[in-house]
C-alpha positions in Angstrom: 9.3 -66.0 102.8 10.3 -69.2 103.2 7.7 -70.5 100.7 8.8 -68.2 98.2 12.8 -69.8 98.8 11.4 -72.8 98.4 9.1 -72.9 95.5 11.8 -70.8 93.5 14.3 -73.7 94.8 12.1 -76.3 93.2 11.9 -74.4 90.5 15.6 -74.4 89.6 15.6 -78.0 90.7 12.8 -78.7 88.3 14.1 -76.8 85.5 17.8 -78.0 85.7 16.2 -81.8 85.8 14.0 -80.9 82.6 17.1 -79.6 80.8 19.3 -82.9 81.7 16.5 -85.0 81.0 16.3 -83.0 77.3 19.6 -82.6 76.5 20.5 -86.7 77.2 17.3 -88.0 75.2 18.4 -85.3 72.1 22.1 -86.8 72.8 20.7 -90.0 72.5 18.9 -89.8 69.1 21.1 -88.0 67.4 24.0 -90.2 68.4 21.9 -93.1 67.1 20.9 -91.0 64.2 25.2 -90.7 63.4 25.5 -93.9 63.7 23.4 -95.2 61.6 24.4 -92.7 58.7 27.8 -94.2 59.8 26.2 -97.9 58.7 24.5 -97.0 56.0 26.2 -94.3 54.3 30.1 -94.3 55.2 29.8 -98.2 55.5 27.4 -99.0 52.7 25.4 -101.7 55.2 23.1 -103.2 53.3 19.8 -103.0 54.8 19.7 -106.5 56.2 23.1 -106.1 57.6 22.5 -103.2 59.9 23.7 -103.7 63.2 20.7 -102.1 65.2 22.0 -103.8 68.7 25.2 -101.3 67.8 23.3 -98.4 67.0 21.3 -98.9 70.3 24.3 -99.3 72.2 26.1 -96.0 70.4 22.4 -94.2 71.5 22.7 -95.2 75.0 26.1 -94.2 75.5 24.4 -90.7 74.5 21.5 -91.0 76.8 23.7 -92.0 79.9 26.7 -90.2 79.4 27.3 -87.8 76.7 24.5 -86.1 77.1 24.5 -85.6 81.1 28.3 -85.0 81.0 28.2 -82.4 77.7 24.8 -80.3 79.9 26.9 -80.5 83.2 30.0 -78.9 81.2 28.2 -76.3 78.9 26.2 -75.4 82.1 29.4 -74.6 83.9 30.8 -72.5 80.9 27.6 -70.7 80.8 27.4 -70.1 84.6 31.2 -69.5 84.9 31.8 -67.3 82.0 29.7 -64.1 81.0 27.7 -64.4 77.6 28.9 -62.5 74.7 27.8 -62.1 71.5 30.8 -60.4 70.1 32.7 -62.9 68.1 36.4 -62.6 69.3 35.6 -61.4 73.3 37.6 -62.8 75.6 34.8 -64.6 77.3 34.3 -66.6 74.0 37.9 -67.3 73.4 38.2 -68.4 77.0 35.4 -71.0 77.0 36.8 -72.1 73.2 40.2 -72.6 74.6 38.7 -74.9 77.4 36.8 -76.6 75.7 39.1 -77.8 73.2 42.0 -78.2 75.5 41.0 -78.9 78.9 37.3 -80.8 78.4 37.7 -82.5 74.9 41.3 -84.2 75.7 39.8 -85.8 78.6 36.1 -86.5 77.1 36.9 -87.9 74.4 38.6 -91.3 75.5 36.0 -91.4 78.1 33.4 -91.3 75.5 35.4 -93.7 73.3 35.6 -96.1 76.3 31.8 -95.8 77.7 31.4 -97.1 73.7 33.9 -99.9 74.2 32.4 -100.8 77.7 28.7 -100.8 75.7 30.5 -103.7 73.2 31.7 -105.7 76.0 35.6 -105.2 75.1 37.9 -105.9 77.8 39.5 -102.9 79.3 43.3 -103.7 77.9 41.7 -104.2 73.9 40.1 -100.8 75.2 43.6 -99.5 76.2 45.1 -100.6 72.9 42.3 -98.7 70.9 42.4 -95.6 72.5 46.5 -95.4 71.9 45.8 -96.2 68.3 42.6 -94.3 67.9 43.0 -91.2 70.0 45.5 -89.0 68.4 43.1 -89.1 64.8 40.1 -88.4 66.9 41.4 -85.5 68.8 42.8 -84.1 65.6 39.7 -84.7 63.8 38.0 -82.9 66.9 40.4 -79.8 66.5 39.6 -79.5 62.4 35.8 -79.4 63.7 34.9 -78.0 67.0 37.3 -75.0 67.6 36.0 -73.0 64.7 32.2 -74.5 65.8 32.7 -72.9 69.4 33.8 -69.7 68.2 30.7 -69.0 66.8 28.5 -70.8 69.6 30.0 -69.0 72.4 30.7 -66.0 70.7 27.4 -64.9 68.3 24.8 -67.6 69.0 22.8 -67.1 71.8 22.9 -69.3 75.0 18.9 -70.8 74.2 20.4 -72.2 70.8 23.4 -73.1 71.2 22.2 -76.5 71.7 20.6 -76.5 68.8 24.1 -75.6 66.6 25.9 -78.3 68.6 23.5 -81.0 68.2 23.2 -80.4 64.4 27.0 -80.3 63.8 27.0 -83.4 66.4 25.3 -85.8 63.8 28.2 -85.8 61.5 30.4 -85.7 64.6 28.5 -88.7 65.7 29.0 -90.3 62.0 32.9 -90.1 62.5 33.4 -90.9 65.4 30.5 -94.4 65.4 32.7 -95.3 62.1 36.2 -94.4 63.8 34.9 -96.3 66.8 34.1 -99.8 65.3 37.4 -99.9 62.6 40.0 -101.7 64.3 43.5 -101.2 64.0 43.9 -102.5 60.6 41.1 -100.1 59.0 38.4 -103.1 58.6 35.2 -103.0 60.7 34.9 -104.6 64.2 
């Protein structure tokens, strides 16, 4: 009996591993992916301009923290809240609502700062760009993500919701690389 525990204990171990370890490397592409459609296409970098140390730094911020912290949080929701696939039940509307004003208030400057940190900005020109930065990006984040999470946590089912998240992530991404490296006075870093 104890076998049994215990291979079926690895076998959550294994599995919630596999699912961090897949989640952070998609997180890290398509982060990298967003950023450089931010370069190229919101930014119009010419070819020989592209900034590839920034778009591997913007990618490893994904890898090592967006993507772990987003698995650990959807994981909870999941776990914590039952799965519905009616699109207004209360279970959907509850994980929406804290998601959007519990998590993303708090993620977001973290994620904005892990960014900063990657760039080697001191922390009080960090400071300084998340009080002139963060009240667009949360807004931009509420004209985006609410009606997004309505329909992941409500109709989508729990296998692809990654997949919905991720897709709407790379123009997510695209914003928020380009909203990342403007500085104050709307010209690039």
């Amino acid at each position: 009996m104890k076998f049994i525990r215990f291979r079926s204990s690895a076998k959550f171990h294994f599995a919630k591993n596999k699912l961090f370890r897949t989640h952070s490397i998609q997180t890290c592409i398509l982060m990298g992916t967003g950023d450089a459609i931010a370069q190229t296409v919101v930014e119009k970098t010419d070819y020989n301009q592209f900034d590839f140390r920034r778009t591997l730094k913007f990618a490893f911020v994904g890898l090592i923290f967006v993507g772990p912290v987003l698995t650990t949080w959807y994981t909870f929701l999941n776990t914590t809240l039952p799965h519905s696939r009616k699109l207004y039940s209360t279970a959907a509307l509850t994980k929406v609502a804290l998601d959007q004003l519990v998590f993303a208030p708090v993620f977001l400057p973290a994620c904005v700062t892990a960014v900063h940190v990657m760039n080697g900005r001191p922390l009080k020109n960090i400071r300084n760009e998340l009080r002139l930065k963060y009240r667009d990006i949360l807004l931009m984040n509420y004209k985006i993500w609410p009606a997004v999470q309505i329909m992941n946590f409500g109709i989508v089912p729990i296998k692809y919701q990654v997949i919905l998240i991720q897709t709407v992530g790379i123009l997510w991404n695209t914003y928020l690389s380009y909203k990342v490296q403007l500085n104050h006075s709307g010209e690039k870093m």
